[in-house]
C-alpha positions as CSV (number, residue, x, y, z in Angstrom):
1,X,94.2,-38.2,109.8
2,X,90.7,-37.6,109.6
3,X,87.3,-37.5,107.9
4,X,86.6,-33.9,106.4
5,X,84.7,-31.9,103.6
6,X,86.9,-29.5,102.5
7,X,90.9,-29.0,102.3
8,X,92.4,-28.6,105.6
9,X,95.5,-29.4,107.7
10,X,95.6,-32.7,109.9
11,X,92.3,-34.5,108.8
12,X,88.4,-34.1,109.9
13,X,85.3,-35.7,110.2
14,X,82.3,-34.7,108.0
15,X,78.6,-33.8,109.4
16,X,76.1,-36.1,107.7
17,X,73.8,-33.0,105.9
18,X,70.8,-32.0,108.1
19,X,69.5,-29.0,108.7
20,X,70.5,-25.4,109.4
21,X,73.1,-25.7,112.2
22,X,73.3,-29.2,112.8
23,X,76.1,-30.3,110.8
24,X,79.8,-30.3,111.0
25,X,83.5,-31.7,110.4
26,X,86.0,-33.7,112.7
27,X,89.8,-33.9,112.2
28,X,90.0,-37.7,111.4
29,X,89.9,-35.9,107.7
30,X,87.1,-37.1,105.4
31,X,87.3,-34.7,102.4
32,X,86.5,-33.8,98.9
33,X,87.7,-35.6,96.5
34,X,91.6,-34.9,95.3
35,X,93.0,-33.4,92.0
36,X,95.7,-35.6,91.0
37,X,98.3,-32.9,89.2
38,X,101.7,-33.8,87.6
39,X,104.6,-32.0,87.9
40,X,105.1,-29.6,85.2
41,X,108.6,-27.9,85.5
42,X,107.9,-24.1,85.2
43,X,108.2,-21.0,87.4
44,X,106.7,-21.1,90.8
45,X,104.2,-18.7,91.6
46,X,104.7,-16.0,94.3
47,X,101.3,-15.6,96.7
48,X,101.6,-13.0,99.4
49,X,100.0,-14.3,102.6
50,X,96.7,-14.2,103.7
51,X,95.2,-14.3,107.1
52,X,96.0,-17.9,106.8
53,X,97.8,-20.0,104.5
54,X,95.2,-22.9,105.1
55,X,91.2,-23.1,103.9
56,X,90.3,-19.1,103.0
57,X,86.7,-18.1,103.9
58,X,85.8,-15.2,100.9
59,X,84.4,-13.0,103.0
60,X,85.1,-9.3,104.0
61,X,81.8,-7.8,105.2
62,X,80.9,-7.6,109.3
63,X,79.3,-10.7,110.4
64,X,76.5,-11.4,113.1
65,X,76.2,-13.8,115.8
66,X,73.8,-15.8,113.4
67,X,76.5,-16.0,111.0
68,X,78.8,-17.0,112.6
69,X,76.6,-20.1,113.8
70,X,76.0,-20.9,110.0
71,X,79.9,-20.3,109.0
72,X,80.0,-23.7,111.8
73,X,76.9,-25.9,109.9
74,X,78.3,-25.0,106.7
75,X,80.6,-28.0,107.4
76,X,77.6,-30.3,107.0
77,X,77.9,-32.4,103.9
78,X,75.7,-35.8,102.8
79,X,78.0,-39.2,103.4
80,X,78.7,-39.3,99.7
81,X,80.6,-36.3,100.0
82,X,82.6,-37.6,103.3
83,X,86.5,-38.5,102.8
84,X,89.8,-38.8,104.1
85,X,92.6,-36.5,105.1
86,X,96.0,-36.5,106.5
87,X,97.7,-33.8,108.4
88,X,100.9,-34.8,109.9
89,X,103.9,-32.3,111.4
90,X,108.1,-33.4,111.4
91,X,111.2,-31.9,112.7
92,X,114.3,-31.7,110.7
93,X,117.8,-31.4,111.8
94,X,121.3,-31.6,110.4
95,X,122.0,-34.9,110.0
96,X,126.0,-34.5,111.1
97,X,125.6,-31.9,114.4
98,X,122.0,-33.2,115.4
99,X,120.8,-29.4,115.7
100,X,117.6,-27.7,114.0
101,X,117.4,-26.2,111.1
102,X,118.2,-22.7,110.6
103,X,115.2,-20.2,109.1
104,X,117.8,-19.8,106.1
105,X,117.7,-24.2,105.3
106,X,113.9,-24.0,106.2
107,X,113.9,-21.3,102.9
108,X,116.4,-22.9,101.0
109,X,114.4,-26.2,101.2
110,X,111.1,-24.4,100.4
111,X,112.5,-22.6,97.5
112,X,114.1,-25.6,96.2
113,X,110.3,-28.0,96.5
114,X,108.6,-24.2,95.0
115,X,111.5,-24.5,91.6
116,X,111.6,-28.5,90.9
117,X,108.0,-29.2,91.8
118,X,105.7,-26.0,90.8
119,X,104.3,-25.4,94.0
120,X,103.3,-21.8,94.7
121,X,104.9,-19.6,97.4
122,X,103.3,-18.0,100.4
123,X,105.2,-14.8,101.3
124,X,105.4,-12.7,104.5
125,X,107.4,-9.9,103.6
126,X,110.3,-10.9,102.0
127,X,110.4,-14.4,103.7
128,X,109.1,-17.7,102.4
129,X,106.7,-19.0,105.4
130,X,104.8,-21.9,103.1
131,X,103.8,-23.7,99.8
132,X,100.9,-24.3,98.0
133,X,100.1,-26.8,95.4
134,X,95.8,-27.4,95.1
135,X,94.5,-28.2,98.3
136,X,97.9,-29.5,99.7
137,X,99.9,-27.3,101.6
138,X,103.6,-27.3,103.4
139,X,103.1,-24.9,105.9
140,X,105.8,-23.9,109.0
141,X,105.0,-24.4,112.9
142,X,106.5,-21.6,114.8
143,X,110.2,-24.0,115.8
144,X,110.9,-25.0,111.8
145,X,108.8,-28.6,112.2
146,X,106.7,-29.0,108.7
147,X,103.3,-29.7,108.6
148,X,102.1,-31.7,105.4
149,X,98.7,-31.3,105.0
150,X,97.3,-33.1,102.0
151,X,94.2,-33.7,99.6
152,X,91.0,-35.4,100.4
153,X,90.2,-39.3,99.5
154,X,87.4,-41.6,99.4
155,X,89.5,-45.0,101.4
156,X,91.8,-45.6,103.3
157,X,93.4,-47.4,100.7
158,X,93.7,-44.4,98.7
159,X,95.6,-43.0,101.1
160,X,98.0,-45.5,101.2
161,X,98.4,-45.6,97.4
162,X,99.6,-42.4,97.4
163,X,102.3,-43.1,100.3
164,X,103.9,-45.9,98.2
165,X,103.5,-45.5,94.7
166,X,103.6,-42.7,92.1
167,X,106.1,-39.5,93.5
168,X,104.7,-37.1,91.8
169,X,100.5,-37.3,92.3
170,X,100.9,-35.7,95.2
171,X,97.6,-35.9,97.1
172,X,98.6,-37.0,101.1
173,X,100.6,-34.8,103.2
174,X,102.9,-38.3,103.5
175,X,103.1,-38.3,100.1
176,X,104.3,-34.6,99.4
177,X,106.7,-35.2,102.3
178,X,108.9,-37.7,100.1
179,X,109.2,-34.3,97.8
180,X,110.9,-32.2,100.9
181,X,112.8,-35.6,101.5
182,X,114.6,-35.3,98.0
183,X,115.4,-31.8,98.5
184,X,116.5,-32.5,102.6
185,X,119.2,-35.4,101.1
186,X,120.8,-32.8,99.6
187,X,120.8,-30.5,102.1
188,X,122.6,-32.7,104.2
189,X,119.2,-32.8,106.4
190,X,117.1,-35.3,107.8
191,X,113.6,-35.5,109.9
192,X,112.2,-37.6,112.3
193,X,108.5,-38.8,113.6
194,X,108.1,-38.0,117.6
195,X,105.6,-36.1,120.0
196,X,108.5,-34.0,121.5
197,X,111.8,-33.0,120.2
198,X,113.8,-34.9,122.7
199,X,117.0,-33.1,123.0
200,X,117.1,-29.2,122.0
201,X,116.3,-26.9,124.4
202,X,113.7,-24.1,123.4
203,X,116.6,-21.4,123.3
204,X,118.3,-23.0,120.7
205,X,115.5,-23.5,118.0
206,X,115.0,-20.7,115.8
207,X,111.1,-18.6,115.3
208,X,110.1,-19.1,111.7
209,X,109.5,-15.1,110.7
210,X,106.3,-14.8,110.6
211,X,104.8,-12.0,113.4
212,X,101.7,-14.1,114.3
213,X,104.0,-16.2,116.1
214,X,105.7,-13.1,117.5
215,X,102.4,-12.1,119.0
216,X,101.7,-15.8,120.5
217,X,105.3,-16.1,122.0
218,X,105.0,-12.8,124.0
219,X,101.4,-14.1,125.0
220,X,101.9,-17.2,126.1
221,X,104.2,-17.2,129.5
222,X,101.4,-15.3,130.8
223,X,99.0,-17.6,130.8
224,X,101.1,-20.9,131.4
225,X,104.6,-22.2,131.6
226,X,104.7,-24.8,129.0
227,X,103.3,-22.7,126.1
228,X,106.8,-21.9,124.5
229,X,107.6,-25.6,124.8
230,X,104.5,-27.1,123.2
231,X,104.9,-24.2,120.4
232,X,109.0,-25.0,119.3
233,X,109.3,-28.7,120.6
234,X,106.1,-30.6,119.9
235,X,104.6,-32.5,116.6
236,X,101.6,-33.9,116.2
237,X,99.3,-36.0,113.6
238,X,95.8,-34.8,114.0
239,X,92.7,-36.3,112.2
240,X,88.9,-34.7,111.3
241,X,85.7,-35.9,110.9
242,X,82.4,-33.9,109.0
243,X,77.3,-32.7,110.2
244,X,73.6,-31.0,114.2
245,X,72.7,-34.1,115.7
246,X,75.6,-35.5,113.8
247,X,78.4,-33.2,115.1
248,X,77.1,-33.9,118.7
249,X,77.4,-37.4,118.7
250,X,80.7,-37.3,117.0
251,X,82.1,-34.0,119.0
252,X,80.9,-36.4,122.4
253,X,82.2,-39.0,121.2
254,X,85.6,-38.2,120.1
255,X,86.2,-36.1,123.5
256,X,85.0,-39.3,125.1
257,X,87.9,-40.9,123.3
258,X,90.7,-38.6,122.7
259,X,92.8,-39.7,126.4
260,X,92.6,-43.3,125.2
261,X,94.2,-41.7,121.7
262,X,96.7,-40.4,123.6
263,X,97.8,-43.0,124.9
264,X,97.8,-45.4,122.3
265,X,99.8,-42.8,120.3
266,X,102.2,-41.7,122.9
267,X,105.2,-40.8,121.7
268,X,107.3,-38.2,123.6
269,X,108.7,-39.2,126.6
270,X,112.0,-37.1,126.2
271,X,112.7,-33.6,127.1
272,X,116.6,-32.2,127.0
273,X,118.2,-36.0,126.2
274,X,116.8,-37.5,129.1
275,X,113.2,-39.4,130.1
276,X,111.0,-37.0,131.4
277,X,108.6,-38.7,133.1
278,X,105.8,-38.8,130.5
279,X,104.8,-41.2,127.9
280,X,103.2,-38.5,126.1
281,X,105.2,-34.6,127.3
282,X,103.4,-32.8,124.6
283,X,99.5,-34.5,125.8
284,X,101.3,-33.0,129.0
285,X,102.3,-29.7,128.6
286,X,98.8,-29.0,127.2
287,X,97.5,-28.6,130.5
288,X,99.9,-25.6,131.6
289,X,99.5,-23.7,128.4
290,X,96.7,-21.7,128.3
291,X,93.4,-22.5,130.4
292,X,91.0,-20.3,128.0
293,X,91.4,-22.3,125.2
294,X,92.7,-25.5,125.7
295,X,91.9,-28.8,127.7
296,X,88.1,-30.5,127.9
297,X,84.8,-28.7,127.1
298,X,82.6,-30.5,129.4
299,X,79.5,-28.3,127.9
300,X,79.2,-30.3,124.9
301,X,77.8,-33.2,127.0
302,X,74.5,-31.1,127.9
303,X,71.3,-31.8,126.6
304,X,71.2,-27.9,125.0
305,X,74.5,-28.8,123.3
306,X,74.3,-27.5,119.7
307,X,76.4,-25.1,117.3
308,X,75.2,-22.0,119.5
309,X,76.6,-23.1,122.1
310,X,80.2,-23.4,120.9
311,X,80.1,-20.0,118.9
312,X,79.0,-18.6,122.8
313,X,81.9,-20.6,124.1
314,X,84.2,-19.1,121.6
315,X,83.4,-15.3,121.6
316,X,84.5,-15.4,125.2
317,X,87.5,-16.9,124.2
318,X,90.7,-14.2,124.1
319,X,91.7,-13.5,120.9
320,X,95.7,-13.7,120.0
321,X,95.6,-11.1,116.6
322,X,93.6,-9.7,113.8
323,X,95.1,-9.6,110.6
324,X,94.4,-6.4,108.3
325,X,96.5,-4.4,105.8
326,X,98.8,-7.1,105.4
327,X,99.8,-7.4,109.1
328,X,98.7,-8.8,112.4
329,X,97.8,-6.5,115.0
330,X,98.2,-7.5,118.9
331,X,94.5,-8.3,120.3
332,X,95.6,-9.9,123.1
333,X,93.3,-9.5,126.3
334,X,90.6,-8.8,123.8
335,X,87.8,-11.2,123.1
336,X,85.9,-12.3,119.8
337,X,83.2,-10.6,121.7
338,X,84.6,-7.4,122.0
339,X,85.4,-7.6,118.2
340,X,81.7,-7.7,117.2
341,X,80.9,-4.5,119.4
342,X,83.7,-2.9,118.0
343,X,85.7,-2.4,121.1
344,X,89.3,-3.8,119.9
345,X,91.8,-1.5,121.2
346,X,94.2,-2.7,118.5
347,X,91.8,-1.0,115.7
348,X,89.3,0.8,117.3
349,X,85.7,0.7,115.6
350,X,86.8,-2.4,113.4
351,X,84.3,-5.5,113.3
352,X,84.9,-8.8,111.8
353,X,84.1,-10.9,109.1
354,X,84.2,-14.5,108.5
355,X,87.8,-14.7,108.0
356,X,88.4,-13.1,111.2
357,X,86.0,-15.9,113.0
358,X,87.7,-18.5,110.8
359,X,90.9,-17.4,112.1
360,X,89.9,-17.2,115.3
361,X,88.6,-21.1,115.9
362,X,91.8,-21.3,115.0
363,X,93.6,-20.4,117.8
364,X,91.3,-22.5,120.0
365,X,92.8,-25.6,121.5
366,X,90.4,-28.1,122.9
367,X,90.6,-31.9,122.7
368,X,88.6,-31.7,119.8
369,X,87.8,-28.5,117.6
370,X,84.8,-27.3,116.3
371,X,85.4,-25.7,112.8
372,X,83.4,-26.7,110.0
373,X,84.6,-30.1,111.1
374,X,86.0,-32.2,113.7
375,X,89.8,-31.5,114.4
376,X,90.9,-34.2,117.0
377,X,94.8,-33.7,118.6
378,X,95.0,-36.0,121.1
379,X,98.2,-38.1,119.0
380,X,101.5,-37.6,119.4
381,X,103.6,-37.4,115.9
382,X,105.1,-40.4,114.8
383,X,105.9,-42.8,111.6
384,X,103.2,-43.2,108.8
385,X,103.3,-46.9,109.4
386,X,101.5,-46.5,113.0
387,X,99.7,-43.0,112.1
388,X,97.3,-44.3,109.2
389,X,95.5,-45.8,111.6
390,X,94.7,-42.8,113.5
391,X,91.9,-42.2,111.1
392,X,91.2,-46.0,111.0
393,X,90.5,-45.6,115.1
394,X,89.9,-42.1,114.7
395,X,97.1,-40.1,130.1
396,X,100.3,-38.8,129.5
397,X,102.1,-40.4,132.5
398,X,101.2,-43.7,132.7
399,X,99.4,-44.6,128.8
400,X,97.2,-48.0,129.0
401,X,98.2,-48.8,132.6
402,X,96.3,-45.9,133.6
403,X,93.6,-47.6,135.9
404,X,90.0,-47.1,135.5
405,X,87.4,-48.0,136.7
406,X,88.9,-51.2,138.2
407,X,90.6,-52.3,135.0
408,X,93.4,-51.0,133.1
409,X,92.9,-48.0,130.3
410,X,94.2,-51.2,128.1
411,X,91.5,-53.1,128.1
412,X,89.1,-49.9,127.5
413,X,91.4,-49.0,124.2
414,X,91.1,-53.2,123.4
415,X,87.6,-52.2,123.5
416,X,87.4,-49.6,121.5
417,X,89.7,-50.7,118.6
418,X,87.4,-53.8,118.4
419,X,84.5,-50.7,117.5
420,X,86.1,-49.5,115.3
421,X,87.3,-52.3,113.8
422,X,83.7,-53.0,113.2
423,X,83.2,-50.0,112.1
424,X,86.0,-50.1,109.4
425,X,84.3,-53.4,108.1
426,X,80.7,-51.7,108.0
427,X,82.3,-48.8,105.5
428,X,82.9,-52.3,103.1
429,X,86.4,-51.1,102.3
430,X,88.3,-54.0,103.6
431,X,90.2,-51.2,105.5
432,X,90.4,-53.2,108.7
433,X,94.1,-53.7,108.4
434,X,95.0,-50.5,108.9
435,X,94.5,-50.5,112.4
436,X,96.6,-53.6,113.2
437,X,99.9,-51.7,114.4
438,X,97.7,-50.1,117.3
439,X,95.7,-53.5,117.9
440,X,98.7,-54.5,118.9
441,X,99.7,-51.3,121.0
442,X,96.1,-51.6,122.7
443,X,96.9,-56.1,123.0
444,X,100.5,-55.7,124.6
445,X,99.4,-52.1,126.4
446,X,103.1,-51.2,125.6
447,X,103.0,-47.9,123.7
448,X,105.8,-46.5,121.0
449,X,107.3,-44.1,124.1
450,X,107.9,-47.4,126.2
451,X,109.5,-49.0,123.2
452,X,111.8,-46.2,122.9
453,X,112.8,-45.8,126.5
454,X,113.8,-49.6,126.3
455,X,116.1,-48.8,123.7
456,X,117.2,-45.6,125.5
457,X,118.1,-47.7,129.0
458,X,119.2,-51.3,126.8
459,X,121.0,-50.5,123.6
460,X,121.5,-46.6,123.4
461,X,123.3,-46.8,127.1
462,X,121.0,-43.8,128.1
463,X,122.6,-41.4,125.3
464,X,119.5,-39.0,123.2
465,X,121.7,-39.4,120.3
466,X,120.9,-42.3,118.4
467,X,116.9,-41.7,118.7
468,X,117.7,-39.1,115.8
469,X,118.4,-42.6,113.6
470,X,116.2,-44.6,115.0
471,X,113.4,-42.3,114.2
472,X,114.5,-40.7,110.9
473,X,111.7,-40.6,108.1
């Protein structure tokens, strides 16, 4: 979840408005206010896709340095305008054999939400890759797991309205997801809320068709040797938050935090049916994926920190693809950089515009992205009954018992719930609440992973199996 401005996936954090180049988002989402549509049976709309089947950026002409800075401020908005979004990813599976879906279920299931629901469909080629209804999207990760991405609210409470009430307003990722529910029932498929698929092995889960991901899997053995996990076996819930002098103390702030999320949220500590020695294996395989882009960005704690300085940080940044007459083209080895001189081998002479940048920030990985908001992904994926409080709040191995500093990373996280509890109160939304499941991850330091390797060693007699159950949504 997040704070954010505008429609996203996961959720962001909104800039308070200042001026040129000091505002921005975070992925806690605070957004713009949500349509509320019914459901009007009637032919679903075909869309061919676009550069990206999330937020489009209107704009085709070559871009300077200077815009590409204000493309990042443009996330500033005033705190009326902040809000909350939700962004949350699942893996389904057949609920009789316990193996993923196939590309052909993933269609049929799209097809079917597309028909009964009138959401649009995204195209690539003659394969369904996404829906579109407003500014809430189901869009495909590159194994088959669905990432509900849903409409900006005001509360909190809002957001939790729309989990348990009225079907068919449809304005929270959690909310659309009880829509792919109906259609999974009778498909004979189920889903289920964790970090890390704890029992397929990569080989066996299918590539959804669409050739960005072709591009990405033959890039990323080269530069690590967990990138084709974290791509097919992970899930995650990710939150943003929205302003210069804003977005630095929110962008340091949140990297500040983000290990402490990790651990409050870990939830993947299986790999292949057995424990794999992590609370959190996909906070883990993050740092042997790919260097370049992922990890900490220690520059944003200098005094000269500003919007400039990211957009320097992410020309130099290698570039996975460019997308242009309907297709992406192979630009790896090349960097944003070399785009705005013109030197991509892949189309020789072409410069960008501000799709190309948006795309690009994009495929940048850091403990917290700079877009035109915050985008935090330090949480593992998990039920919506601990993960609404990941907005709320906004060490793989060993979670709270990390030490530090001569206490425990527990009573650090006990700390910092308390803040934001008093933060929550300050907002006068009586949202407090929302945070109780992880006040009492952060009391007992025993995290959701620990809870489920109890059950794996007690009452599942060390067989993967009955996790699928135990964790079905």
């Amino acid at each position: 979840m997040a704070l954010v401005s505008q429609t996203g996936s996961s959720s962001c954090i909104h800039f308070s408005s200042v001026p040129p180049y000091t505002a921005r988002k975070t992925k806690i989402s605070y957004a713009y206010n949500a349509g509320v549509g019914k459901m009007k049976p009637r032919p679903s709309v075909i869309v061919a896709a676009s550069p990206s089947t999330e937020a489009a950026v209107i704009a085709t002409e070559p871009r300077t340095k200077e815009d590409l800075i204000g493309h990042l401020a443009s996330g500033c908005k005033p705190k009326e305008k902040w809000r909350i979004g939700t962004e949350q990813e699942r893996f389904g599976f057949d609920l009789k054999t316990l193996s993923p879906m196939t590309y052909e279920h993933i269609a049929k299931l799209l097809n079917g939400i597309a028909e009964r629901f009138d959401w649009e469909k995204i195209m690539e080629g003659d394969n369904i890759i996404a829906l579109k209804q407003g500014k809430q999207s189901i869009t495909l990760e590159p194994g088959g797991q669905f990432k509900h991405s849903g409409a900006p609210l005001e509360t909190l409470h809002q957001i939790c309205a729309e989990v348990n009430s009225h079907l068919y307003q449809l304005t929270s990722p959690y909310f659309s997801f009880y829509l792919v529910k109906e259609v999974l029932n009778e498909m004979g498929i189920g889903s289920m809320d964790i970090g890390c698929q704890p029992k397929w092995e990569v080989k066996d889960i299918p590539m959804m068709p669409k050739d960005r991901y072709e591009i990405i899997r033959n890039y990323m053995p080269k530069v690590g040797s967990l990138g084709l996990d974290l791509m097919f076996r992970t899930c995650t819930a990710q939150k943003f938050l929205t302003s210069s002098l804003d977005m630095i103390k929110k962008l340091r702030a949140s990297l500040a935090l983000q290990p402490i999320a990790t651990a409050l949220f870990a939830n993947s500590p299986f790999t292949e049916g057995k424990p794999n020695g992590f609370l959190s294996m996909r906070s883990q395989m993050w740092t042997d994926t790919d260097n370049d882009r992922t990890g900490m960005i220690p520059f944003v704690f200098e005094d000269s920190f500003g919007f400039e300085q990211y957009v320097e940080y992410a020309l130099d940044i290698p570039m996975y693809f460019v997308y242009r007459n309907k297709r992406h083209f192979d630009c790896t080895g090349m960097t944003f950089r070399d785009f705005m001189a013109g030197k991509l081998c892949c189309i020789p002479g072409a410069l960008p515009n501000l799709n190309d940048w948006e795309m690009h920030l994009g495929t940048i990985y850091p403990e917290v992205r700079l877009k035109r908001y915050l985008d935090m992904r330090g949480a593992d994926g998990g039920p919506w009954s601990r993960l609404r409080a990941l907005p709320a709040f906004w060490v793989p191995k060993t979670g709270l018992m990390t030490p530090f500093r001569g206490r425990l990373l527990k009573h650090v996280a006990e700390d910092v719930v308390q803040f934001a509890k008093a933060g929550l109160e300050r907002r006068g939304f009586n949202e407090s609440g929302f945070l109780n499941d992880v006040v009492e991850v952060a009391r007992t330091g025993v995290t959701p992973a620990e809870k489920l390797l109890q059950l794996y060693y007690k009452k599942w007699g060390q067989n993967i199996d009955p996790i699928f159950e135990e964790l079905l949504s």
